[in-house]
C-alpha positions as CSV (number, residue, x, y, z in Angstrom):
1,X,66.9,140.5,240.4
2,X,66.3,143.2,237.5
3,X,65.8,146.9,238.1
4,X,62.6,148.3,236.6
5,X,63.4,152.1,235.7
6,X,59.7,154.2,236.2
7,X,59.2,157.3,234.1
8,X,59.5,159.6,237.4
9,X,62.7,157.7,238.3
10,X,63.9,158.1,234.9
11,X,63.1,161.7,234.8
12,X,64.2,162.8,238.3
13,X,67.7,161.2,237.3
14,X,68.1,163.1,234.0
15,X,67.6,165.8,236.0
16,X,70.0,166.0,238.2
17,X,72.4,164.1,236.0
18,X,71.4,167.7,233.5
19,X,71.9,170.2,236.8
20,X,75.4,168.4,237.8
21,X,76.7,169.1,234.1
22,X,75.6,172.5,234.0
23,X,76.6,173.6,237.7
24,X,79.3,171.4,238.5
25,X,80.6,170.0,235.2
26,X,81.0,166.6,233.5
27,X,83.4,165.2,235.6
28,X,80.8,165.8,238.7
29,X,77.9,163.7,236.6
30,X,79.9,160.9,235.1
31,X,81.0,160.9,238.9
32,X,77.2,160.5,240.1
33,X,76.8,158.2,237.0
34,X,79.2,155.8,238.2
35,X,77.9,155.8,241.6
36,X,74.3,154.9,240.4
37,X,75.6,152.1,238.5
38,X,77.6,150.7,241.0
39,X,74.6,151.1,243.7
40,X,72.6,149.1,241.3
41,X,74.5,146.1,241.0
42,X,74.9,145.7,244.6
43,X,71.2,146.9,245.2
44,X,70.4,143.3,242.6
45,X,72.5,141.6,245.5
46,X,71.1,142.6,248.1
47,X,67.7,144.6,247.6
48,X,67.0,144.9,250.9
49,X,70.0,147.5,251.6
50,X,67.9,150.8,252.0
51,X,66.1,151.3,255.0
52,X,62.3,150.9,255.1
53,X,60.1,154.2,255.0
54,X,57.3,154.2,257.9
55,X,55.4,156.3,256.3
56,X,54.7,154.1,252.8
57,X,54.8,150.3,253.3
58,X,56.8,148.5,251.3
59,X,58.7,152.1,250.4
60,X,62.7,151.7,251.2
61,X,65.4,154.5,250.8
62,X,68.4,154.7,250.0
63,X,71.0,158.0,250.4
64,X,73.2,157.8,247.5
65,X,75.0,161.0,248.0
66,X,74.5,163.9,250.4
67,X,72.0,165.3,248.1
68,X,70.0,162.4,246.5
69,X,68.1,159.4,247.9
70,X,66.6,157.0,246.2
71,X,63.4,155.8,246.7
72,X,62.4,152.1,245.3
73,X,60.3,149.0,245.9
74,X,60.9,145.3,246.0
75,X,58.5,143.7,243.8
76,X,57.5,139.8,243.8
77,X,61.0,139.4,245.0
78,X,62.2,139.5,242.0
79,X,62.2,143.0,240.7
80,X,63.5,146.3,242.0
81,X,61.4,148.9,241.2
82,X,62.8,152.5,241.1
83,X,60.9,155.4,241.7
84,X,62.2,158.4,242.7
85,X,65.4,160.1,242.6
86,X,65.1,162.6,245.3
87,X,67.3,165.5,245.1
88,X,67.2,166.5,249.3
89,X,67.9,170.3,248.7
90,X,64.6,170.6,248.0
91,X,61.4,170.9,250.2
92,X,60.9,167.6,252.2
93,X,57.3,167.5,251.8
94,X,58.5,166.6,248.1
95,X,59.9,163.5,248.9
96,X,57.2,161.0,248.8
97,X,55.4,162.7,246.4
């Protein structure tokens, strides 16, 4: 399977990749960059690994770390579709959005 990068996936991960080097240093986002990566491969494996949202069909999630989940989509099975990187500190009504 491939992994299709969307621009608000793209965004919402510079984004917290950008906040983890300013608050928490470079180790802390090559850390989290690692982690993505790895998730990735095994999310080509197995795509269906996140757990499905109720409220979007089709919408699965995924809780990388305690503070981001990722949401994403399973396309003609045979492309993952990322499209959000959510960063859960913020307000949950943002999540879906």
């Amino acid at each position: 399977m491939k992994v299709f990068w969307t621009k608000r996936a793209r965004r919402s991960f510079d984004n917290i990749v950008v906040f983890l080097v300013d608050e928490w240093g470079e180790l802390s986002a090559r850390k989290f960059l690692r982690l993505t990566v790895r998730f990735l491969e095994l999310l080509k494996e197995h795509p269906n690994l996140g757990k499905e949202e109720k409220a979007i069909e089709g919408l699965r999630s995924f809780v990388l770390t305690r503070q981001t989940t990722i949401f994403y989509r399973i396309k003609d099975e045979k492309v993952i579709v990322l499209l959000k990187f959510f960063d859960t500190r913020q307000n949950p009504k943002k999540r879906l959005k």
